[in-house]
MARROTOR-706392 format. One record per residue (C-alpha): residue in one letter; x, y, z. Coordinates in steps of 0.2 Angstrom, whole numbers, plus 5000, padded with zeros to 4 digits. Layout:
aXYZ;...
//
This chain:
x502451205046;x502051215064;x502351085074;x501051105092;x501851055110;x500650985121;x501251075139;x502050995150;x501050905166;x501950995183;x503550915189;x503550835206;x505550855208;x505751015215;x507651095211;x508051045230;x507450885227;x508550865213;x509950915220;x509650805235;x509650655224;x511250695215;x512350705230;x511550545234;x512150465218;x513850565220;x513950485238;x513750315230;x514650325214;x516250385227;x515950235237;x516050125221;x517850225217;x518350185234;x518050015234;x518849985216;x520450085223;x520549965238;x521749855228;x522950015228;x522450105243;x523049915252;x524949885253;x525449735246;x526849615255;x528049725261;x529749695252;x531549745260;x532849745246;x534949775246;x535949805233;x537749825231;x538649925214;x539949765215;x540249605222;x542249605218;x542949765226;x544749785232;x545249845249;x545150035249;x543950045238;x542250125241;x540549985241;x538850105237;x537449975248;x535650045243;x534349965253;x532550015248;x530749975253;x529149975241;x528250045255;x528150205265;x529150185284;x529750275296;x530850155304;x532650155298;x533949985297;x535249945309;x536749975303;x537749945317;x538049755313;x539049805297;x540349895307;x541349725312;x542049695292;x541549885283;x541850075290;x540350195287;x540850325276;x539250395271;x537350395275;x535950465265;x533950435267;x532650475254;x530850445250;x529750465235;x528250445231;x527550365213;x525750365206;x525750265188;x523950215180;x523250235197;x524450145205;x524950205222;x526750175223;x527850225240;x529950185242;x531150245257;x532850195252;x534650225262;x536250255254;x537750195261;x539550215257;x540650075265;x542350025264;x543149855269;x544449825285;x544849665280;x545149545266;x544249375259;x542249335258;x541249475267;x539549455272;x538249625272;x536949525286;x535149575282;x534249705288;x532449715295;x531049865293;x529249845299;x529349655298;x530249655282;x531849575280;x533349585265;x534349445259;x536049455262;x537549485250;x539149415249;x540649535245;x542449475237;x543749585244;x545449555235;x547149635241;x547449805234;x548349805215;x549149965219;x550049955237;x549650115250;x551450145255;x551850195236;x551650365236;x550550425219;x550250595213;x548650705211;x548050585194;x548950395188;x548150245178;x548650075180;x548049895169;x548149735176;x547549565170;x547049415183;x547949265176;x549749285166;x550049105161;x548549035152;x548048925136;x547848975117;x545949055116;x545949055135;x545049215142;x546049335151;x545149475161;x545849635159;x545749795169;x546050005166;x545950095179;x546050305180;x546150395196;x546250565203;x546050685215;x545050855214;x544050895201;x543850815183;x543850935169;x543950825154;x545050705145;x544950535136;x545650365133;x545950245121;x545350085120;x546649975120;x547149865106;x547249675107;x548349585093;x548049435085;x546749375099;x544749395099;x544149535112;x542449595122;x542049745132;x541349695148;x541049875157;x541150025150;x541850165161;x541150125179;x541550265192;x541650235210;x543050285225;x544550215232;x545750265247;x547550245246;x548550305260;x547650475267;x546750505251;x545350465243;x545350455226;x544150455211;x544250295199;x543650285183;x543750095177;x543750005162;x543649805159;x543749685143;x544249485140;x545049425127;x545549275121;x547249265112;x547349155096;x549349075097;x550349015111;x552049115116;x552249265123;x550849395121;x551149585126;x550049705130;x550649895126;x550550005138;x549050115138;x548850315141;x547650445148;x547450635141;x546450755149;x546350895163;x545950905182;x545951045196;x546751005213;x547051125224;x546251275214;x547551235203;x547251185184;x548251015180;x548650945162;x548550745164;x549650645153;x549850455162;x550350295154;x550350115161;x551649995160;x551749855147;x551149695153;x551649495147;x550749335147;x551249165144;x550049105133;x550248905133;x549548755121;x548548645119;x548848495133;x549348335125;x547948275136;x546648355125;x546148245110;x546948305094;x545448255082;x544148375095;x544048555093;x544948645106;x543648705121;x544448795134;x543148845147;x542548885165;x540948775162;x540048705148;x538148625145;x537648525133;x535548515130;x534448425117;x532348455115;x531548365101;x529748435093;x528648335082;x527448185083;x528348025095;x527747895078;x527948015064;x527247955048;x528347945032;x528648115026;x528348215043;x529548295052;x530448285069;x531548455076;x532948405086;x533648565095;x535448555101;x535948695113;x537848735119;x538248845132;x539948905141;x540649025151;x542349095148;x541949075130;x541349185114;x539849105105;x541049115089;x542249005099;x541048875102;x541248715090;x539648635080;x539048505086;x538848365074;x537048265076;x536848105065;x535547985063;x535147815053;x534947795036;x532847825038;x532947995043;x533648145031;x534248285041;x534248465037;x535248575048;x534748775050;x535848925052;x536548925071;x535949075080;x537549125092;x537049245110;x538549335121;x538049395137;x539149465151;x538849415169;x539949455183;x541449485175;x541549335163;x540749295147;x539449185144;x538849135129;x537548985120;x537448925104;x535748855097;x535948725082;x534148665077;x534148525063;x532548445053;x532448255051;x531148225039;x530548015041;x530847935022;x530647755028;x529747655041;x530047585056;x531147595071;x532447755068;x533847835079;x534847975082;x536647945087;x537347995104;x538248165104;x539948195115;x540848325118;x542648365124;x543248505135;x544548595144;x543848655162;x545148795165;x544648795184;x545348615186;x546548595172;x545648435167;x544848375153;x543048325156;x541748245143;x539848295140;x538848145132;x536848165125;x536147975125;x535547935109;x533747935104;x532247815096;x530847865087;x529547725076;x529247795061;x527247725056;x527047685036;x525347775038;x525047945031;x524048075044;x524347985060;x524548115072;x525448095089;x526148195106;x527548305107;x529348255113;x529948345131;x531448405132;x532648285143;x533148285159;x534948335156;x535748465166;x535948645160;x536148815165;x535148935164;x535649115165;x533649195169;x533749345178;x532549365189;x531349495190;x530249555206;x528649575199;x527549705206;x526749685220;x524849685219;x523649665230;x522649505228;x520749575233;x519649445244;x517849405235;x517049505248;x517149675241;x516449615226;x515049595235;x514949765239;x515249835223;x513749755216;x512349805228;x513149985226;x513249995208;x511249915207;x510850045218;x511550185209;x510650125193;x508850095203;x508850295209;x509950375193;x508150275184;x507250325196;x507450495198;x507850565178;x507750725173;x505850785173;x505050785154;x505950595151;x504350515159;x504150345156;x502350345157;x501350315143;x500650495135;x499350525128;x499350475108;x499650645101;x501350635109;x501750475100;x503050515083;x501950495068;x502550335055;x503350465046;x504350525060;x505150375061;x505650345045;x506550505044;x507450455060;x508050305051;x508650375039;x509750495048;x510450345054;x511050265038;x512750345040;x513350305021;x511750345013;x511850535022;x513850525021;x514250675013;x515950565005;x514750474997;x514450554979;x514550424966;x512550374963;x513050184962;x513450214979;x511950314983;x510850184976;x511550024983;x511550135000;x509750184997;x509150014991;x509849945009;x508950065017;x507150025009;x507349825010;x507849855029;x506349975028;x505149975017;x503950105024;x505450225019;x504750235000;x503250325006;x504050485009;x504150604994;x506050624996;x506450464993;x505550424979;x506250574971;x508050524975;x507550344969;x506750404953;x508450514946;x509550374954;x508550234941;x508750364927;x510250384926;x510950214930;x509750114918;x509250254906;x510650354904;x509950524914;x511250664916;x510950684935;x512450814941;x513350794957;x512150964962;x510550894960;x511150724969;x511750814986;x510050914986;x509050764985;x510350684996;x510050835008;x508150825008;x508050615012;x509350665025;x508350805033;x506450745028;x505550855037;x504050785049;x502250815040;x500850885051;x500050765061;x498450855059;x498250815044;x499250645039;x499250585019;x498250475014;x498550335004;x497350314986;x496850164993;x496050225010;x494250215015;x493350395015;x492550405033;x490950325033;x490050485043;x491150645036;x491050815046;x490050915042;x491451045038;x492250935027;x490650935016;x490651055000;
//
């Protein structure tokens, strides 16, 4: 079969004229990238952070102070205001540069080794850098736990705990330290052991500098709590560290223990009632939420969420806290879900008691007030935390749907921390403006100015696809039908069927009728068709070739013309 291409009418678009008009589309499509980039290209509010390694330092040791932009500067802090309470050990500057999902991102940050001249509350003052200013940071300095005149060795470890007298299940904060000049080579410690009490690791191995006397030493620190579980006196035994160092070119075997160290553990005051578990704490929070319709109906139910939160406390420590109600309301209480967190040196930790009262009578119900004894081991005192009691109208109607309860207005704390988000810039409207008119103007010319041969004038009607053309395009769009995964013939003709009530021109073609024939033969009379015979007639529906438009089929029922050529004529 040969197919006849009527030429082509002579382009009007020259190859420079093409060209020409694709730098002008380039031109335009960059100012589109440009102005979607704007939001990146723009700093956002410039932000001036300062951050410390720790708030709690002793004298001699060595404070790291990082203070960092989010944005590219060549200005530098003034650092001379923290000479009054800290000697400037060290100073380092540094920049870099961050691209992230096309997110221009540029930091300058200093480095600052400082070290305290005096004790009590410090205060790092904030600094300023291109109109951005840092908050500023409160430092705790303690007196030294090891005193400079004592004259140490190349390595020694030492323990300590804050507090020597304290009560039964009171926390104690205890401290290892390992220190050392030169170089460390290796060597480990054990984790100490703590009897007959309930323990949890704070930090594990924090390395920073100290100086004592004329050196400056290495420290390698390790802290826990731990709570112990009888009055008398507890012991701690003393702890050791193994390893090797290298001072002075010389190769040193370490081998240092600590001393052991007593507490008095007290108690429980007679102040304390006896009938209330024992709560010994820095601070505690009681909160309640209720979830469910405000006038439940009989059968529905209301959640009451009871949440307990201490510091200086293990969530296993914390007591249930018992919620009853009146007679009218059946409740059902769910397994506590218990949370430790450490923050800034302490323990804290919440426990979350939820309870289902399901409503199996009308009318007004109440949940009973909840209080709460406590030791406040800052004070010595006990204090008291009360929840009011609360009313709900239970309706005898079934279906009645009301609001939800809202948490109370009672005190709690909250241990959020939070995040700087990043900061983006916020667009104004009028570069949306701009896009648009840009991006209509790169349509109008890329429609414009196509590719000659994609004319869309109307041609001549020799050019138009034949009806049989199009049929064949169709079907090479039926993707199961042409799938070559799709072999069994119910699937065939279910897919074939598809395709001729969607289009029911398609059963003219030769192809298809043959496919259809051998499909209804051998699903309704039994017909061997073999898998062979089904892709070939598969492939020739697929790939119907396009008949001659010279010469188009005629169907039976057509007229014969009413004035035939001549050469038509026998």
């Amino acid at each position: 079969m040969v197919i006849r291409m009527k030429p082509r009418k002579p382009s009007h678009h020259t190859p420079e004229r093409r060209r020409i008009l694709n730098r002008i589309i380039l031109v335009i499509l960059v100012a589109v990238m440009l102005l979607l980039l704007i939001p990146q290209l723009h700093a956002s509010d410039k932000q001036l952070t300062a951050d410390v390694d720790r708030t709690r330092i002793e004298m001699g040791d060595v404070l790291k102070l990082k203070v960092q932009t989010n944005f590219e500067t060549t200005g530098t802090p003034d650092f001379s205001q923290l000479q009054d309470q800290f000697e400037i050990l060290g100073r380092q500057r540094s920049s870099r540069i961050e691209i992230s999902n096309g997110r221009y991102k540029a930091f300058s940050r200093w480095d600052l080794h400082l070290s305290p001249r005096q004790q009590g509350e410090l205060v790092i003052p904030p600094f300023e850098v291109d109109d951005a200013i840092s908050a500023p940071l409160t430092i705790e300095v303690r007196p030294p736990s090891q005193q400079n005149d004592v004259r140490r060795g190349a390595s020694f470890v030492e323990s300590f705990v804050e507090a020597k007298s304290v009560y039964v299940q009171q926390q104690v904060h205890y401290t290892l330290r390992f220190y050392h000049l030169g170089q460390f080579i290796n060597g480990n410690i054990r984790p100490p052991r703590f009897d007959e009490a309930l323990s949890f690791s704070l930090r594990n191995q924090f390395q920073y500098q100290k100086q004592i006397g004329a050196h400056r030493y290495e420290v390698y620190e390790w802290t826990w709590v731990f709570y112990p579980q009888k009055s008398g006196t507890y012991t701690l035994p003393p702890q050791g560290f193994d390893g090797r160092i290298q001072y002075r070119g010389q190769l040193r075997l370490v081998q240092d223990r600590t001393q052991p160290i007593q507490i008095e553990v007290k108690p429980i005051p007679d102040a304390f009632p006896a009938s209330e578990p024992w709560l010994p704490a820095q601070s505690v929070q009681l909160t309640q939420q209720f979830d469910g319709p405000r006038q439940p109906s009989v059968g529905e139910t209301v959640q009451r969420t009871l949440t307990l939160r201490a510091k200086g406390l293990l969530a296993s420590q914390l007591p249930e806290v018992i919620s009853q109600a009146s007679e009218g309301l059946s409740l059902y209480p769910k397994k506590p879900a218990l949370d430790n967190q450490a923050h800034q040196q302490t323990v804290i930790s919440e426990r979350q008691q939820t309870i289902e009262a399901v409503a199996n009578a009308s009318g007004a119900q109440r949940f009973a007030p909840i209080t709460l004894h406590w030791w406040n081991t800052n004070t010595d005192q006990l204090e008291t935390l009360t929840l009011p009691e609360r009313r709900i109208e239970v309706s005898a109607a079934v279906g009645q749907t009301g609001q939800v309860f809202l948490p109370e207005a009672t005190p709690s704390y909250s241990e959020t921390s939070r995040t700087d988000s990043d900061t983006t810039w916020t667009p104004p409207k009028w570069w949306l403006w701009g896009l648009v008119p840009l991006l209509l103007a790169a349509l109008f010319v890329m429609m414009r100015y196509r590719q000659p041969g994609r004319q869309t004038q109307t041609e001549p009607s020799d050019k138009l696809p034949s009806k049989h053309t199009v049929l064949a395009h169709k079907i090479k769009q039926a993707n199961r039908l042409c799938d070559p995964d799709t072999l069994e013939p119910t699937d065939v003709y279910r897919q074939l069927q598809q395709q001729l009530q969607a289009n029911p021109n398609m059963n003219q073609l030769a192809a298809v009728q043959d496919l259809n024939q051998a499909l209804q033969a051998h699903l309704f009379a039994d017909k061997p068709l073999p898998q062979e015979a089904l892709i070939t007639l598969k492939t020739q529906v697929c790939e119907a070739e396009v008949p001659d438009n010279k010469q188009p089929a005629r169907a039976a029922s057509q007229l014969q013309p009413l004035y035939p050529n001549k050469s038509n004529q026998p």
